[in-house]
C-alpha positions in Angstrom: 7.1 34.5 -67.7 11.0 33.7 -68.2 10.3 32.2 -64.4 7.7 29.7 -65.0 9.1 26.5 -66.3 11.7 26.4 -63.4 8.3 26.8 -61.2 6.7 24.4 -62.2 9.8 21.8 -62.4 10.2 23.0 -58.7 6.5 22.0 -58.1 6.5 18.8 -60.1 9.8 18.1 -58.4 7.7 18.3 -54.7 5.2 16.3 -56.1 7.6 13.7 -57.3 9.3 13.8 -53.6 5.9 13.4 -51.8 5.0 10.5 -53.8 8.4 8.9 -53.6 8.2 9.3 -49.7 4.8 8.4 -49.4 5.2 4.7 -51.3 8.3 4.2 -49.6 6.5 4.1 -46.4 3.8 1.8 -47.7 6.8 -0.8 -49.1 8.7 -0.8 -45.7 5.8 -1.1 -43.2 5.4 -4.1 -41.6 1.9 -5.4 -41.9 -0.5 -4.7 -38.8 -1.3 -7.7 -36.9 -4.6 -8.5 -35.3 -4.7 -7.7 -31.9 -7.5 -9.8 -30.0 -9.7 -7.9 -27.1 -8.6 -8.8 -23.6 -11.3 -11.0 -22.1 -14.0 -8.9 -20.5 -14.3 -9.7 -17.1 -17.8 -9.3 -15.6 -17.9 -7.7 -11.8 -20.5 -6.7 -9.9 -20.8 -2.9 -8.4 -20.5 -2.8 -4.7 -23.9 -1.2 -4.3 -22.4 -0.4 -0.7 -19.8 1.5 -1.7 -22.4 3.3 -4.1 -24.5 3.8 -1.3 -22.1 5.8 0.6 -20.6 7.5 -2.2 -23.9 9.2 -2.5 -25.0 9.5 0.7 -26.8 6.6 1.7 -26.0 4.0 4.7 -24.3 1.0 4.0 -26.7 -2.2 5.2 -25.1 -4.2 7.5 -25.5 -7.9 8.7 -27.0 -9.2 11.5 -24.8 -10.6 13.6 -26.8 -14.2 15.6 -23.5 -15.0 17.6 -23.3 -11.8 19.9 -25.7 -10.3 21.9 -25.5 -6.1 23.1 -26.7 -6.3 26.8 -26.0 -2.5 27.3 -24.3 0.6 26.0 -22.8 3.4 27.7 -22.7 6.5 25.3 -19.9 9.1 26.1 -19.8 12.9 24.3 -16.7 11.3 22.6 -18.0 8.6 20.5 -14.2 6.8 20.6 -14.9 6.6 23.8 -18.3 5.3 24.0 -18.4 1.4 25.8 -20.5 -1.8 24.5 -21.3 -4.5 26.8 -21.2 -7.1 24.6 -21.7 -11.0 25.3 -20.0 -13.0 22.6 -20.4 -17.1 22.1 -22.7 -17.1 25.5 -19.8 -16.0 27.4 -19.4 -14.1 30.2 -20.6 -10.3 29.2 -17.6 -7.9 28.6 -17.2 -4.0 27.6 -15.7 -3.1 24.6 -14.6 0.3 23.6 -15.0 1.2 20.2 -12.2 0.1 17.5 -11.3 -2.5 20.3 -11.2 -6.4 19.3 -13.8 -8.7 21.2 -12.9 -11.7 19.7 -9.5 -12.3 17.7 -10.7 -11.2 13.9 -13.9 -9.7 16.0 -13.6 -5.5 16.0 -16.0 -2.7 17.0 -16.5 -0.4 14.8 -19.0 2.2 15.8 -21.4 2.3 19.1 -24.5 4.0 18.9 -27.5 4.7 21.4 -29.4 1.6 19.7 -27.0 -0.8 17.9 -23.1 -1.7 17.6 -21.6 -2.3 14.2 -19.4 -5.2 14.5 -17.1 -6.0 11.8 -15.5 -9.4 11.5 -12.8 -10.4 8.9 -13.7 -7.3 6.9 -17.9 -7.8 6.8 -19.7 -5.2 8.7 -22.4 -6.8 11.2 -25.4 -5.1 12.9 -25.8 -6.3 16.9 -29.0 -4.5 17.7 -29.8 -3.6 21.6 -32.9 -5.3 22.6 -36.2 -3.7 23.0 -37.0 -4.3 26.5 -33.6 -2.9 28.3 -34.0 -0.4 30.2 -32.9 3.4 28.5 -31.6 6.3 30.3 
């Protein structure tokens, strides 16, 4: 019992120092200033990229300016050639990741079609239907 006023002074006195602290930090904080949102921005998925994330081919355009005359498929497909006429030119063979025109690269040679890509936009060149297969 002889213990229990300095106790509770001791208590009181932590009370007195929380307060103190606590309103002391109110009085010296600066004030919070609105902060506006950045501007939302809208943009558009590239479903392409989607597509091959999961799986799916990426659709290509069809390009009107070159024509495939003939493709000769090797067990290496870096090494497989596209005969390729470009602007009504003279026909010329074009390995794969090879440059037809300047800005003009192949990408891929299949049995059926060449993928094309020009300035960064993949286009489709598709073999016609009446050349002859072997």
């Amino acid at each position: 019992m002889n213990r229990l006023p300095q106790f509770t002074s001791f208590v009181l006195f932590i009370a007195l120092c929380v307060s103190a602290a606590y309103w002391g930090m109110q009085l010296f904080n600066p004030p919070l200033r609105p902060v506006a949102a950045p501007p939302q921005s809208i943009q558009t998925p590239n479903l392409d990229a989607a597509a091959s994330l999961f799986g799916g081919h990426t659709t290509a355009v069809i390009a009107s300016n070159f024509q495939l005359t003939g493709v000769v498929m090797a067990s290496n497909p870096a090494e497989s050639v596209a005969i390729l006429v470009a602007n009504g030119k003279k026909p010329q063979a074009v390995r794969a990741n090879n440059e037809v025109l300047p800005g003009v690269t192949v990408k891929e040679v299949q049995r059926d079609h060449v993928l094309l890509s020009e300035r960064g936009v993949i286009k489709r060149v598709d073999l016609p239907k009446d050349a002859k297969r072997r």
